[in-house]
VMD Tcl script that draws the C-alpha trace (Angstrom):
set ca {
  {0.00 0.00 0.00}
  {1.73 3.62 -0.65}
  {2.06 5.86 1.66}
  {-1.15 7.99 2.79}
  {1.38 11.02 2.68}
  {4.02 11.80 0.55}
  {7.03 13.35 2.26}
  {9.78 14.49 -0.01}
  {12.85 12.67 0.41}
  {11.74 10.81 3.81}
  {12.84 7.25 4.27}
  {10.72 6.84 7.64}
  {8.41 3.77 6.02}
  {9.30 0.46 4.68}
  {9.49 0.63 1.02}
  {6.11 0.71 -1.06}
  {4.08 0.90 2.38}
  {2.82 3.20 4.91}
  {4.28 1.11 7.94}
  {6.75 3.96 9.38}
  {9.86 1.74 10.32}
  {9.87 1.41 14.42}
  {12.09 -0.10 17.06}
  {10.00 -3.47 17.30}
  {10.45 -4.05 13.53}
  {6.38 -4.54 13.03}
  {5.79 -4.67 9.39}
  {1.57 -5.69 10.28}
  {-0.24 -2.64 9.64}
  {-3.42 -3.68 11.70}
  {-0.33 -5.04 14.60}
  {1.46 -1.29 14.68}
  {-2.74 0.37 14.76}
  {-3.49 -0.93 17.65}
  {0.12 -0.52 19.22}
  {-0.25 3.11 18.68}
  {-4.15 2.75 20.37}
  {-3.22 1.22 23.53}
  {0.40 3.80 24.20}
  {-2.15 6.48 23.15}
  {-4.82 5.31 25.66}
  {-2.34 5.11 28.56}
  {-1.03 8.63 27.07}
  {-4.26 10.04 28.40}
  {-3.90 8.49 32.10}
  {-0.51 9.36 32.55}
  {-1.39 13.43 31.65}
  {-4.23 13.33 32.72}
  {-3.30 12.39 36.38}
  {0.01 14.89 35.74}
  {-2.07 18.06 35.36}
  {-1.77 20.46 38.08}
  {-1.42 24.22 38.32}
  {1.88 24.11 37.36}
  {1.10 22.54 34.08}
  {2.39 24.98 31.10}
  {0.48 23.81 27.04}
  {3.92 25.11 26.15}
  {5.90 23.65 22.94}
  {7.93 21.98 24.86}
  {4.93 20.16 26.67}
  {3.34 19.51 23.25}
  {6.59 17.72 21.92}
  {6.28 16.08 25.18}
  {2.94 14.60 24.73}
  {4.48 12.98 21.00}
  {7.87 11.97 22.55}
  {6.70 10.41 25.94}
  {3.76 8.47 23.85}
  {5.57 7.19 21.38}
  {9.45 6.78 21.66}
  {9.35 3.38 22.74}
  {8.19 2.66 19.43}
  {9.39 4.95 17.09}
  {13.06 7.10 16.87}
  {11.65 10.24 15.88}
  {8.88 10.20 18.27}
  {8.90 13.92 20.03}
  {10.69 15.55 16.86}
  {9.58 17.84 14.27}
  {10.06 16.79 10.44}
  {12.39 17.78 8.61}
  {11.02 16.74 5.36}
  {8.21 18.49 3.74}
  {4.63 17.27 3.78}
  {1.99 16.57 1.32}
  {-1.52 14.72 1.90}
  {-4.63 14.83 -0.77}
  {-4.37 18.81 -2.07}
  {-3.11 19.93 1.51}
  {0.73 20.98 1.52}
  {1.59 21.37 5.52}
  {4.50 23.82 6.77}
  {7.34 23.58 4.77}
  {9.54 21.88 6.99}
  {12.54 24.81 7.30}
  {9.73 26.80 8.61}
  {8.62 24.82 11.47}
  {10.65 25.62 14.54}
  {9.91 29.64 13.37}
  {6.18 29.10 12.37}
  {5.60 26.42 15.94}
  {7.62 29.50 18.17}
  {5.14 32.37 16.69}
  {1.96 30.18 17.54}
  {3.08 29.19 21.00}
  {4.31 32.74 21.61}
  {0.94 33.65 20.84}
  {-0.50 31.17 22.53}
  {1.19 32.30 25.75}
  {0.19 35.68 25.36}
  {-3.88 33.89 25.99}
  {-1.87 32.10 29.28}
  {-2.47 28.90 27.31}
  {-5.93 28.86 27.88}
  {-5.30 28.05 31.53}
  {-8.84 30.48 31.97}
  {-11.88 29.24 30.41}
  {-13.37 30.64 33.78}
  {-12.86 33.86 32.13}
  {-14.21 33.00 28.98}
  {-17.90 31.77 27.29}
  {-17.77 28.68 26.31}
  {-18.39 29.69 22.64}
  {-14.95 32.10 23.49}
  {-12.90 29.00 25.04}
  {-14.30 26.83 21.77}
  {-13.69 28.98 19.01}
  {-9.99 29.75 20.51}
  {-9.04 25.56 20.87}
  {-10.47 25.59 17.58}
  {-7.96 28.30 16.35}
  {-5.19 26.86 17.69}
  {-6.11 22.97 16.92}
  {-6.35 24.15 13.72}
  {-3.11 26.08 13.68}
  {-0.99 22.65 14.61}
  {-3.24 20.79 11.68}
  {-1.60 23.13 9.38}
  {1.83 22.92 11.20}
  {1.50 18.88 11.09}
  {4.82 18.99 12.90}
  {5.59 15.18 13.23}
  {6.10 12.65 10.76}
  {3.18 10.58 11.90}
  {0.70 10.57 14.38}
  {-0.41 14.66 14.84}
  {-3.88 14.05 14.86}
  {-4.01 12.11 17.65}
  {-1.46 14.11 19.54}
  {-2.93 17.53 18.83}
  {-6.44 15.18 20.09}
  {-4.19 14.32 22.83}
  {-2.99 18.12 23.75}
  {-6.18 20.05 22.91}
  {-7.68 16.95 26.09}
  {-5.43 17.82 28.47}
  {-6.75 21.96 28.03}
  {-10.21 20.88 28.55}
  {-9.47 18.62 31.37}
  {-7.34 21.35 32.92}
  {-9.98 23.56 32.52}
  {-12.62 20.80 33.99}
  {-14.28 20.19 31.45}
  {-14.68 16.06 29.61}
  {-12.65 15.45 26.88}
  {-13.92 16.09 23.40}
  {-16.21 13.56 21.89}
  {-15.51 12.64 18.35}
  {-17.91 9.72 18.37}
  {-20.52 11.65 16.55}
  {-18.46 12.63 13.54}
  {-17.51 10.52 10.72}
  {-14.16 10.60 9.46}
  {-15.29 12.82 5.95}
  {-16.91 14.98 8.16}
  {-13.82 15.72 10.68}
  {-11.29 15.94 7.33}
  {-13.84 17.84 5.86}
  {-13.35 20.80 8.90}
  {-9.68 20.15 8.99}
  {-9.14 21.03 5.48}
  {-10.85 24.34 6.46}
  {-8.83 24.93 8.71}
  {-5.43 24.33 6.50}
  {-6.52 25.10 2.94}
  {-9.12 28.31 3.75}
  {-8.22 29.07 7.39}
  {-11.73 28.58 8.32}
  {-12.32 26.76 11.98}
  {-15.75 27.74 12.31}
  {-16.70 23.83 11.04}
  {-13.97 22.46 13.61}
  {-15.10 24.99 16.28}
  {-19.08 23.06 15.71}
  {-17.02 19.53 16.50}
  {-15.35 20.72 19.39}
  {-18.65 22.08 20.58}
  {-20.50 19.44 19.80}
  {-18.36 17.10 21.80}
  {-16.51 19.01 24.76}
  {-18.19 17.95 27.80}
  {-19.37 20.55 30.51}
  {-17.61 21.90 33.31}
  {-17.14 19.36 36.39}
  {-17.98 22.24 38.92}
  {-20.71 24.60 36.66}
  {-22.57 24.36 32.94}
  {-21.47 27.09 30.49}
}
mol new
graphics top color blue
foreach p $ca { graphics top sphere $p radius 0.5 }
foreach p [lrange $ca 0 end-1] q [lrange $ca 1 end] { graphics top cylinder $p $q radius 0.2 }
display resetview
């Protein structure tokens, strides 16, 4: 099977597949699925349980949340690409822009405290702004495999922080949630992402919003 993406000049799968070579040596595309599942479920434990005040959705935390999930499996788990990225007609951050394009968004990011306030905020405010920035890192695509489950992953632990349920994608069928993400990359429009997100996010533990 060829590769879902095409990255230029990337030797990261076994030839003429889209089985990213890993430190197991799976070559079972259903076996190295539900490998990634079950680290990615006991991800979510492991941050979820971590969060605390001092928590920072820095870059450094969201390379964290890719590297600590995924580098007993895979070498480049943790690391931006440094290959450029193409999937269907959507062409992701040229690769030499990364680190500089990743530093603006977090440094803007920061500036909103990382969305440590939804207190402060409606939750139509705290939706459209995860939507924003979820849609930001879809465009970014940073990794070489597995950024939609790790921006999932990231965008969680915000909610959770913020005490609300993670977001329920249960409801959506794949076209439907690649249909919004391609929004979000090819037109810069979130508003169909921002619907999913408030479709699914769970209300607050302590108040409804």
């Amino acid at each position: 099977m060829a590769s879902k993406y095409h990255l230029e000049n990337s030797g990261i799968y076994l030839a003429n597949t889209d089985i990213p070579r890993n430190k197991l040596g799976i070559t079972d595309s259903e076996e190295l699925h539900e490998l990634e599942r079950e680290l990615l479920e006991e991800a979510y434990l492991i941050f979820h349980d971590e969060l605390d005040d001092e928590t920072v959705f820095d870059e450094k935390y969201f390379k964290s949340l890719h590297r600590r999930t995924f580098e007993n499996l895979y070498e480049w788990a943790g690391e931006y690409r440094r290959f450029n990225m193409v999937k269907g007609g959507s062409r992701f951050c040229q690769a030499a822009f990364l680190e500089s394009e990743s530093r603006k968004l977090f440094n803007k990011f920061a500036g909103m405290d990382y969305l440590k306030n939804a207190e402060k905020l409606s939750k139509v405010e705290f939706v459209n702004q995860l939507a924003y920035f979820k849609g930001e890192l879809i465009t970014l695509h940073p990794f070489y495999e597995l950024n939609g489950r790790s921006t999932r992953l990231f965008i969680d632990m915000i909610t959770a922080y913020n005490g609300y349920g993670f977001v329920d994608y249960s409801t959506v069928t794949p076209s439907e949630y690649i249909a919004a993400s391609i929004d979000c990359v090819q037109f810069a429009n979130c508003d169909a992402m921002a619907k999913i997100i408030s479709d699914g996010l769970g209300v607050l533990k302590t108040e409804n919003k």
